[in-house]
C-alpha positions in Angstrom: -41.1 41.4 -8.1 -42.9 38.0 -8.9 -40.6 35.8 -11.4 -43.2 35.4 -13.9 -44.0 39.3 -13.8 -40.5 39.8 -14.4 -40.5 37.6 -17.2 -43.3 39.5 -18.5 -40.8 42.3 -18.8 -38.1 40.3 -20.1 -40.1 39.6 -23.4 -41.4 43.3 -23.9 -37.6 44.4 -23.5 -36.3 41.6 -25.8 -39.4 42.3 -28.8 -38.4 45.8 -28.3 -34.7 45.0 -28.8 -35.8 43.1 -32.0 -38.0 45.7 -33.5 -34.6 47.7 -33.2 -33.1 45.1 -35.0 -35.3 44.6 -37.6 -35.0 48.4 -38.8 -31.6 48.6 -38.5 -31.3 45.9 -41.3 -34.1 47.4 -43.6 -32.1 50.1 -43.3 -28.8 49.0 -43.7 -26.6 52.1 -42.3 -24.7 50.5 -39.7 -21.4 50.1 -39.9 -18.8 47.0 -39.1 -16.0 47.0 -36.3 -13.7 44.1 -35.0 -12.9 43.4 -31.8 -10.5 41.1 -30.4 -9.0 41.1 -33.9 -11.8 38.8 -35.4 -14.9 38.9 -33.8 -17.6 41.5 -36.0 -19.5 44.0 -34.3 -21.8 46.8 -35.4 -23.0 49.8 -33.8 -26.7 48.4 -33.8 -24.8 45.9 -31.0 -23.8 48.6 -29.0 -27.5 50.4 -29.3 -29.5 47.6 -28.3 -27.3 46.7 -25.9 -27.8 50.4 -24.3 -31.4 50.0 -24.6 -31.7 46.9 -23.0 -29.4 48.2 -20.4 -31.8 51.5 -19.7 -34.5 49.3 -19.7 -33.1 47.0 -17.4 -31.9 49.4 -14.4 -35.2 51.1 -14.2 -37.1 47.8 -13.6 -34.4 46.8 -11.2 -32.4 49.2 -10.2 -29.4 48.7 -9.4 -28.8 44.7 -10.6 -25.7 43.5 -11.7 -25.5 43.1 -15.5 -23.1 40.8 -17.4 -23.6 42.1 -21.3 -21.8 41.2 -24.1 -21.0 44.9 -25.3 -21.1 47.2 -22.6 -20.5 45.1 -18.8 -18.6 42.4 -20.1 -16.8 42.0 -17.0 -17.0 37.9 -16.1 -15.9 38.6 -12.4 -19.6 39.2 -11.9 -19.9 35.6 -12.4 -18.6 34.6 -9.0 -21.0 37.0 -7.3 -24.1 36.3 -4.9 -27.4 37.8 -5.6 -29.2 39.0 -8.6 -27.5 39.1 -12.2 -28.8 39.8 -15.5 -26.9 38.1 -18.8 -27.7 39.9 -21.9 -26.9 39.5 -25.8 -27.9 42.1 -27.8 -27.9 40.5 -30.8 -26.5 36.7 -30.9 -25.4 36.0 -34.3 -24.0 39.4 -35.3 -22.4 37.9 -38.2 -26.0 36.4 -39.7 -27.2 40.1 -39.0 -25.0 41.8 -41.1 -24.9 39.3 -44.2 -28.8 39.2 -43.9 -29.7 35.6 -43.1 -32.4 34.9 -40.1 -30.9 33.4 -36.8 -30.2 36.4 -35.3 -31.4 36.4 -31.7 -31.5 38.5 -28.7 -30.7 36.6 -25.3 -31.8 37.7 -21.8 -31.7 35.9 -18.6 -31.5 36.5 -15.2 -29.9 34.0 -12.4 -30.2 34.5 -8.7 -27.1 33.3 -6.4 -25.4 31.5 -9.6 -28.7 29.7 -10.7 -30.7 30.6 -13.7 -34.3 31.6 -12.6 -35.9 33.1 -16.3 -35.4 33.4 -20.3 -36.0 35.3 -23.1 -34.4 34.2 -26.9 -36.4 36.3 -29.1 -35.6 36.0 -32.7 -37.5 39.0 -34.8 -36.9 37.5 -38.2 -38.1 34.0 -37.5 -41.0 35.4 -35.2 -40.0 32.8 -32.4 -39.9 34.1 -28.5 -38.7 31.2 -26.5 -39.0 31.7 -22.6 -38.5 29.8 -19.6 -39.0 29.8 -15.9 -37.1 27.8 -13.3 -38.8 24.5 -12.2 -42.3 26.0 -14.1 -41.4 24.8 -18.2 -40.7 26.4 -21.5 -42.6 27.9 -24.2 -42.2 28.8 -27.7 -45.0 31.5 -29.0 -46.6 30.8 -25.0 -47.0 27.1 -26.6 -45.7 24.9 -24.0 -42.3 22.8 -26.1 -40.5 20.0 -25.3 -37.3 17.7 -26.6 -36.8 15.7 -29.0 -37.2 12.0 -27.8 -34.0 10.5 -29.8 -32.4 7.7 -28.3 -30.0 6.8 -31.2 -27.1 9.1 -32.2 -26.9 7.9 -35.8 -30.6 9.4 -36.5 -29.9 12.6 -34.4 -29.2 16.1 -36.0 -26.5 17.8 -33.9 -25.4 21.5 -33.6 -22.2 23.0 -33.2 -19.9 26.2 -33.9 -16.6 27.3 -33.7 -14.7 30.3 -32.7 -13.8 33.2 -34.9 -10.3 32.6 -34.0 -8.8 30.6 -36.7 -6.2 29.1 -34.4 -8.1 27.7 -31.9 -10.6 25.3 -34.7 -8.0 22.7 -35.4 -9.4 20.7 -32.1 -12.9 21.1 -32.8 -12.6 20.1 -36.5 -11.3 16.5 -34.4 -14.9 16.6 -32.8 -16.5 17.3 -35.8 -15.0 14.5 -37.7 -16.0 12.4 -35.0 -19.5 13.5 -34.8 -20.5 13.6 -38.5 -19.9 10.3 -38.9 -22.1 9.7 -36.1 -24.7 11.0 -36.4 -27.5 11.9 -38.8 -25.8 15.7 -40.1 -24.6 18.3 -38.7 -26.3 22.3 -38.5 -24.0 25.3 -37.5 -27.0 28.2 -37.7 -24.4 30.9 -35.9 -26.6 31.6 -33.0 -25.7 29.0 -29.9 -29.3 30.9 -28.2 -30.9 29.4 -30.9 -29.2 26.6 -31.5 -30.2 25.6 -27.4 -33.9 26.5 -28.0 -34.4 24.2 -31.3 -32.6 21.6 -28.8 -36.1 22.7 -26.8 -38.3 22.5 -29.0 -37.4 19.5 -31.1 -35.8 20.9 -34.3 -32.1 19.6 -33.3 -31.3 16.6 -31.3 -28.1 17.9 -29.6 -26.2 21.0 -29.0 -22.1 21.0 -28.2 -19.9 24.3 -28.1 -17.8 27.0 -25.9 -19.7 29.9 -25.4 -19.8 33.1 -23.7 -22.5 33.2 -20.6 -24.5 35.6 -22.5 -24.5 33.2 -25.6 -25.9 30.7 -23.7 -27.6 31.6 -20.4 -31.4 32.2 -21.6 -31.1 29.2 -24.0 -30.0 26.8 -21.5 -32.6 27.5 -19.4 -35.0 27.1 -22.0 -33.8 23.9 -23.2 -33.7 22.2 -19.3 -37.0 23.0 -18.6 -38.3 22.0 -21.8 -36.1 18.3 -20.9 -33.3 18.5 -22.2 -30.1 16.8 -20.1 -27.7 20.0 -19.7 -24.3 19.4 -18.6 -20.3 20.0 -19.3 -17.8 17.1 -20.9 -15.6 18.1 -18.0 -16.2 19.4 -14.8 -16.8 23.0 -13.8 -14.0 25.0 -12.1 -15.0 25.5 -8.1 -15.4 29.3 -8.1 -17.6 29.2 -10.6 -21.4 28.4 -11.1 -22.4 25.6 -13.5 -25.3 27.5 -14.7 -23.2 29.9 -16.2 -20.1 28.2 -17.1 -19.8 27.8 -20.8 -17.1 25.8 -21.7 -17.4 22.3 -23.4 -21.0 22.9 -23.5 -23.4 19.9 -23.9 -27.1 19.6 -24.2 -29.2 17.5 -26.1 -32.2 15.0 -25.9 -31.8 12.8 -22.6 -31.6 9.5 -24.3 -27.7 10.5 -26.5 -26.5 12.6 -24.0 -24.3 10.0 -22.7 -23.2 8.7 -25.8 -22.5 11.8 -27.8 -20.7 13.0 -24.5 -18.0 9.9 -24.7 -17.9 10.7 -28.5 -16.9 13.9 -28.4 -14.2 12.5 -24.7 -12.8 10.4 -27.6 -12.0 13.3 -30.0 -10.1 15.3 -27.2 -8.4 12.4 -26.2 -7.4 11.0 -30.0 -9.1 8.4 -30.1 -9.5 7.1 -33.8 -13.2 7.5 -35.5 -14.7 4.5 -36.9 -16.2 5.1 -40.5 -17.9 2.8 -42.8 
């Protein structure tokens, strides 16, 4: 299968997935689980998930799948060969209290490297895509980055976990980085978050994610120009494309300089304010 054919596919799955979506919360009968003790989850996860699954196997049989409700299973990550990373629904928690950056996420890597992605968001009637080496699109509009050069007028994105425990380090950053720059957004959708990095609308992206978080959205905001990268480096066994810790990706000309910001805040490094 040609990449851009199976892109094709990608979007009808994903629009699908959001149609689901979008009944599900005109509908509002779903109900609300935990998981890991914090993290909300509702059955209309699970459902597109399986959908998207179904749809998946019969257009490639047989291809790994890395999904954030039903194949989890991260060892897949070290693998050779095809591999599809899949989010349902990115921002469950937006979902279920009604606001509009809710997402769903598809990509597909080859031998580690993202080759195609989808972030469809049904409420905000943006579908974001991406092919390796080939550009990105928003509405089949070609996008590209904001061309900030200065920190102090850039708009930056961020979120934190749902464990409470692990914030106190990333409130450092974030006291670091709002006095830097121009403001700050956390939308609750990192796929999102990466595709307004690609089409203008923020100036910067930092978080730890989840592959299927990020993996379409990251694409996306490379080959629309964005620099993509890690504050630290990558652990051997695992590809860079799909490594989501210390996440950083913004316009080319503060990556640098919002990347030694954010070093400083790990390292305790006192923030200058005015």
């Amino acid at each position: 299968m040609e990449l851009a054919e199976r892109l094709q596919h990608m979007v009808r799955i994903a629009r699908r997935a959001g149609d689901m979506i979008v009944e599900a919360r005109q509908q509002q009968n779903f109900s609300h689980q935990y998981k890991g003790g914090d993290e909300l989850v509702t059955e209309v996860d699970v459902a597109v998930d399986q959908m998207i699954a179904d749809e998946l196997e019969a257009l490639a049989p047989g291809e790994a799948r890395l999904t954030e409700e039903l194949t989890p299973d991260r060892s897949q990550l070290e693998r050779p060969g095809a591999l599809w990373i899949v989010d349902p629904i990115d921002g469950t928690v937006n979902f279920a209290y009604g606001h509009a950056h809710v997402a769903v996420s598809i990509a597909w890597a080859h031998d580690g490297e993202l080759q195609a992605g989808v972030v469809h968001a049904p409420f905000l009637g943006e579908t974001f895509t991406a092919l390796r080496g080939e550009g990105a699109w928003l509405n089949q509009q070609s996008i590209s980055t904001s061309p900030a050069e200065k920190l102090e007028r850039s708009l930056v994105a961020t979120g934190f976990p749902y464990a409470r425990d692990k914030r106190a380090p990333l409130i450092r950053r974030l006291n670091h980085v709002v006095h830097a720059c121009r403001d700050i957004r956390r939308n609750g959708s990192a796929a999102l978050d990466l595709c307004h990095v690609a089409c203008g609308q923020l100036d910067a992206y930092y978080e730890s994610v989840s592959p299927w978080d990020f993996a379409a959205g990251l694409l996306i905001a490379r080959e629309a120009g964005a620099r993509t990268g890690h504050l630290y480096p990558c652990p051997d066994n695992l590809p860079a494309d799909l490594y989501g810790e210390n996440l950083l990706v913004s316009a080319v000309g503060i990556h640098a300089t919002l990347g030694n910001l954010l070093r400083d805040a790990d390292a305790g490094k006192r923030v200058e304010t005015d």
